[in-house]
C-alpha angles and dihedrals in degrees: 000000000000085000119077108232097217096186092046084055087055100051091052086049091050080048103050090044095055092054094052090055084041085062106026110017129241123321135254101240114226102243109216115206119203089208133047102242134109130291117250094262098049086242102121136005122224110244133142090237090047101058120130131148107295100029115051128156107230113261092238085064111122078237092068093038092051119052096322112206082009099149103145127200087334095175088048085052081051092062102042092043083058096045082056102049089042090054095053104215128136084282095063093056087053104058084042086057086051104054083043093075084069083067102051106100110013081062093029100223118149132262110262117194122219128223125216116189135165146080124359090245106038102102102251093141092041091061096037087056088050108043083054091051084072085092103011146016092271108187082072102061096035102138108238144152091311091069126098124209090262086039085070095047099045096045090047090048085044092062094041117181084007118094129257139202132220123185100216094201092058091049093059096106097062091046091229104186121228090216091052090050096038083056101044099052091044098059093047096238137083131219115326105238122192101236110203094255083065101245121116124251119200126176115236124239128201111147136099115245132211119204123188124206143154094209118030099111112205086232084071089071103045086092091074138024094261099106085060080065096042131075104216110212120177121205123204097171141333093281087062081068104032143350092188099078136011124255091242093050088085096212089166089073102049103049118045138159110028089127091077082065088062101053097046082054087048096055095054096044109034095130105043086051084046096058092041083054091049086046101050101035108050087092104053091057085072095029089054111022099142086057095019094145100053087051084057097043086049103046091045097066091037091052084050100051089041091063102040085058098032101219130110107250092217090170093038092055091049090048095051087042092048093049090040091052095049084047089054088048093055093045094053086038086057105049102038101050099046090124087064081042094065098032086059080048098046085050090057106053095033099111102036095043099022126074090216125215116210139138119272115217091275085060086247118145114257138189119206106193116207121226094230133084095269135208096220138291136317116208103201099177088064098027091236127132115219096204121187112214102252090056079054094059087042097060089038097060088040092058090035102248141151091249082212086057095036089062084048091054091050094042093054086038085071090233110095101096100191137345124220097016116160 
């Protein structure tokens, strides 16, 4: 016939397919994953250089689009990541950070996201770039200008339980906030979306990430709990990171890809990476209660790359104490001087929030009013705030406080005078 039968078609290939069962039984479907990330049952790991038949990340993944099958010089990468770690420097915590992600969510700890901060010409984006080439080609999927507000969000859940990098000065123009992204990759899930069938749809989010920047101060997150999520690492020059190469050697782009190496160790010894975790970590739970989870996202990855090369990071370990410690300082600083926190608030917005009372040459008594809506008076000839209640809810919900326990701060602080005064 000159026409195609398309339902006689149908019925030869329900034939042919019955027979095959018939023979061989049915077959194991290939699960394709839209994200990297592990399978339910930790057995394999999405990842374009992982696929078999069964396991496959999906073709319309960045990692196909960008360099599929790329893994360069990956023993090479093997040496010089073990010179690094060996040698213990800024480097070195950044590549731990980055084979943390893998730990995420079999040991359910939370995302932390890592701050590097310093000069314009320091390398902060270089070893962030190569401390994510550990599992892609990452120069490639470095979030920039080009990326919109839901563009971040799709490309971190997209690499799920793998680490990402976000350049804070070519984001500028969507006005993507740090604290947004600090609490969102800490609590595993994106922003929940309405679908039409009236359920919610939300991305998942297991990765460290790793955001570069010349001006976040860590100061600016004291208003919220969001520092207690963040490693803070400050930069000075390349030689804070590494003294082994040079910044303009771009080593991130001649090694890629040992990482795959690391997860295929990590599905046959889970466990026994699992029990040396439980061992090692029982004691930093104490030791750093108040950031308790960045010392177990750390120490996971640490514990991991100690027994896949089989040596004891001595250095390593001082540098993510020290830096643990430092992060545990600023925690407890935080929270026990609130009271000089909002008095270095209250400094800053007096004359634009305050009518301020002060003397004038002839020693009179003047008000200077201020033009904006206030939140009470400053007498400046005495030092004392006269605050209405309404401009203490509002500091409060500028520093991120309870307004009930900030009374309480300022109260214990000695330097709440009276409550409830007309």
């Amino acid at each position: 016939s000159k026409y195609f039968d398309v339902n006689l078609y149908k019925n030869y290939l329900s034939m042919k397919i019955e027979n095959y069962i018939r023979e061989k039984g049915d077959p194991t479907p290939c699960v394709i994953s839209r994200s990297t990330g592990w399978s339910n049952d930790l057995k394999h790991f999405y990842h374009y250089a992982l696929n078999d038949e069964y396991h496959e990340l999906h073709q319309d993944h960045a990692l196909y689009k960008y360099n599929k099958n790329l893994i360069i010089e990956k023993d090479k990468q093997h040496e010089l990541v073990k010179s690094i770690l060996e040698e213990g420097k800024l480097l070195a915590v950044l590549i731990v950070a980055s084979v943390s992600s893998l730990f995420i969510k079999p040991f359910n700890i939370p995302g932390v996201t890592l701050i590097i901060s310093g000069n314009s010409s320091a390398g902060k984006t270089t070893s962030s770039l190569i401390a994510t080439s550990l599992f892609y080609y990452s120069d490639d999927i470095l979030l920039n200008a080009q990326t919109s507000k839901a563009g971040v969000e799709l490309t971190i859940s997209s690499l799920n339980s793998l680490p990402a990098l976000i350049d804070e000065g070519s984001l500028a123009d969507i006005n993507f906030s740090l604290e947004n992204l600090i609490f969102m990759v800490s609590s595993g899930k994106g922003k929940t979306r309405g679908k039409k069938d009236l359920t919610v749809d939300f991305k998942e989010l297991k990765s460290n990430v790793f955001w570069t920047t010349e001006k976040t101060d860590i100061d600016e997150l004291r208003k919220t709990g969001a520092f207690r999520r963040t490693l803070y690492l400050l930069v000075s020059s390349w030689d804070d990171l590494t003294g082994l190469f040079q910044n303009n050697d771009r080593i991130n782009e001649q090694y890629c890809g040992c990482g795959i190496d690391y997860i295929q160790f990590l599905i046959e010894h889970m466990e026994e990476i699992k029990k040396a975790f439980k061992e090692q970590t029982q004691e930093l739970k104490t030791k750093y209660k108040e950031i308790a989870t960045i010392a177990l996202n750390l120490y996971s990855g640490l514990i991991l790359l100690e027994v896949f090369y089989n040596i004891k990071l001595y250095e390593l370990r001082k540098t993510i104490n020290k830096l643990l410690n430092e992060a545990k300082a600023r925690f407890i600083d935080s929270r026990d001087n609130s009271a000089l926190q909002i008095m270095d608030y209250l400094e800053s917005i007096t004359y634009q929030k305050f009518h301020i009372i002060d003397k004038n040459n002839e020693d009179e008594i003047e008000i200077k009013t201020s033009r904006y809506e206030t939140y009470g008076e400053y007498d400046k000839i005495n030092g004392i705030y006269n605050i209405t209640g309404k401009g203490i809810k509002a500091i409060a919900t500028e520093l991120g406080k309870n307004r009930h326990l900030l009374l309480q701060e300022l109260e214990k602080a000695g330097v709440l005078i009276a409550k409830n005064v007309p």
